[in-house]
C-alpha positions as CSV (number, residue, x, y, z in Angstrom):
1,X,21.2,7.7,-15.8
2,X,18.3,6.6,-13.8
3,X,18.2,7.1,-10.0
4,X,19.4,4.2,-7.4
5,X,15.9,5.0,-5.4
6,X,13.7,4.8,-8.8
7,X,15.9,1.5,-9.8
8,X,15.3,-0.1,-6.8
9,X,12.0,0.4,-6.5
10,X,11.3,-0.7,-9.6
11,X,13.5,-3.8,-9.4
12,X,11.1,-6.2,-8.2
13,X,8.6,-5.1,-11.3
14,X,11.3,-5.4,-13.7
15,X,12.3,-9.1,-12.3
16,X,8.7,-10.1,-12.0
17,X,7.7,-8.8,-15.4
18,X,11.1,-10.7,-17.4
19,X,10.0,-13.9,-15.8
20,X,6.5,-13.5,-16.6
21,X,7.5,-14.5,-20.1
22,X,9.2,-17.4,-18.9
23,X,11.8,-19.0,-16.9
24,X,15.4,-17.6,-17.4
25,X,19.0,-16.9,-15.7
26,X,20.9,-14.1,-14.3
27,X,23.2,-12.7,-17.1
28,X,19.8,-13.2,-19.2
29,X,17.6,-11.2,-16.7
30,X,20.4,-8.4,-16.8
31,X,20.5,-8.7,-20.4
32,X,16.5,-8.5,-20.8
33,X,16.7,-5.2,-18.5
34,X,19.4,-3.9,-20.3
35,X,17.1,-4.1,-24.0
36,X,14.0,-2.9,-22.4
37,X,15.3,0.0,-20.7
38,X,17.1,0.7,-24.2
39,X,20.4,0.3,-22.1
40,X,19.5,3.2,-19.5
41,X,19.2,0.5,-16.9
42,X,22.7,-1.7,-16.2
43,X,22.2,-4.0,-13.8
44,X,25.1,-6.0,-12.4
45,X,24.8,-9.3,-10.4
46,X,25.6,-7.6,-7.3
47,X,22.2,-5.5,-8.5
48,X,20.2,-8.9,-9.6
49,X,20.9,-11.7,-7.2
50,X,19.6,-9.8,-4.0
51,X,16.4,-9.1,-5.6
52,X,15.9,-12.6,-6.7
53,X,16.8,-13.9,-3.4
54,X,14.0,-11.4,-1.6
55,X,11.8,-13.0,-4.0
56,X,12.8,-16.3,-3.8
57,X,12.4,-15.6,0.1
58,X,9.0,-14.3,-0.4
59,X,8.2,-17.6,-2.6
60,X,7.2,-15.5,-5.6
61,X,9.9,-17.4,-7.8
62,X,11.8,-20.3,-7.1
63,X,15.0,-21.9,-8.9
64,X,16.8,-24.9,-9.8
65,X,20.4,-25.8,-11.9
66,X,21.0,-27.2,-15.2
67,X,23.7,-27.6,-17.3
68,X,24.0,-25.5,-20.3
69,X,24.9,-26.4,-23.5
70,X,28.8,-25.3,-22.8
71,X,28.6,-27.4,-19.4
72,X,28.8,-25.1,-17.0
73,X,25.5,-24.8,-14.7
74,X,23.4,-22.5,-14.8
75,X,20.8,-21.0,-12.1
76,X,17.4,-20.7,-13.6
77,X,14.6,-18.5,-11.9
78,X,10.5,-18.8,-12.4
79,X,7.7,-17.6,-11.2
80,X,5.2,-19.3,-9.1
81,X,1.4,-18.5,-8.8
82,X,2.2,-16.2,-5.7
83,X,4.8,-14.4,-8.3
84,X,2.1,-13.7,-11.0
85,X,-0.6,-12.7,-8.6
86,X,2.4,-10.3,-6.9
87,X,3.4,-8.9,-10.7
88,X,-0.5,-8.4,-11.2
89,X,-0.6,-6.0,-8.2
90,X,2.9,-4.3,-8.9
91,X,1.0,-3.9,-12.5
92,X,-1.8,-1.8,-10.9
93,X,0.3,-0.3,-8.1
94,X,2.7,0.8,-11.3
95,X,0.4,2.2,-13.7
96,X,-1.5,4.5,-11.0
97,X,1.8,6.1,-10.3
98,X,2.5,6.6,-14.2
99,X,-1.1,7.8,-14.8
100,X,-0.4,10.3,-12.2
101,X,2.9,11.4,-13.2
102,X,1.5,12.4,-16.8
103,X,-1.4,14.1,-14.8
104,X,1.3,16.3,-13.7
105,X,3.6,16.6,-15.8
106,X,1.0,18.4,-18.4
């Protein structure tokens, strides 16, 4: 189990990063989190949807509805130019911690 403080830091990264390969929804985004973290990470949409509505708030992704093959409509989330220049510094920001971390942890 991973810690609430470490998952929600991380969050916006995580959201960022799955978008980064392309537009998608929120049971996808929780299932994309759920294979990268090799299911150490499960989100739930009370998790997902305030993260993508602080960045939808901060313009680094917007969304729009379509109907799904079964009908129903779905709400799908992308990332704007702000959003890749934002995952670009969460990138750096990211990787200096890490590179730190193994530092220490020797």
């Amino acid at each position: 189990m991973i810690s609430k403080d470490l998952v929600a830091a991380s969050s916006s990264a995580i959201v960022l990063s799955i978008l980064s390969a392309g537009e998608s929804y929120g049971y996808q985004i929780i299932q994309s989190v759920r294979a990268a973290s090799k299911e150490k990470l499960e989100w739930s949409d009370g998790m997902l949807y305030p993260v993508l509505h602080r960045l939808e708030a901060r313009k680094l992704v917007t969304s729009y509805w379509k109907k799904a093959n079964t009908g129903r409509k779905r709400k799908y989330y992308r990332l704007t130019e702000e959003g890749r220049k934002a995952l670009s510094e969460e990138r750096e920001q990211w990787t200096a911690v890490d590179a730190a971390l193994k530092r220490l942890w020797v």
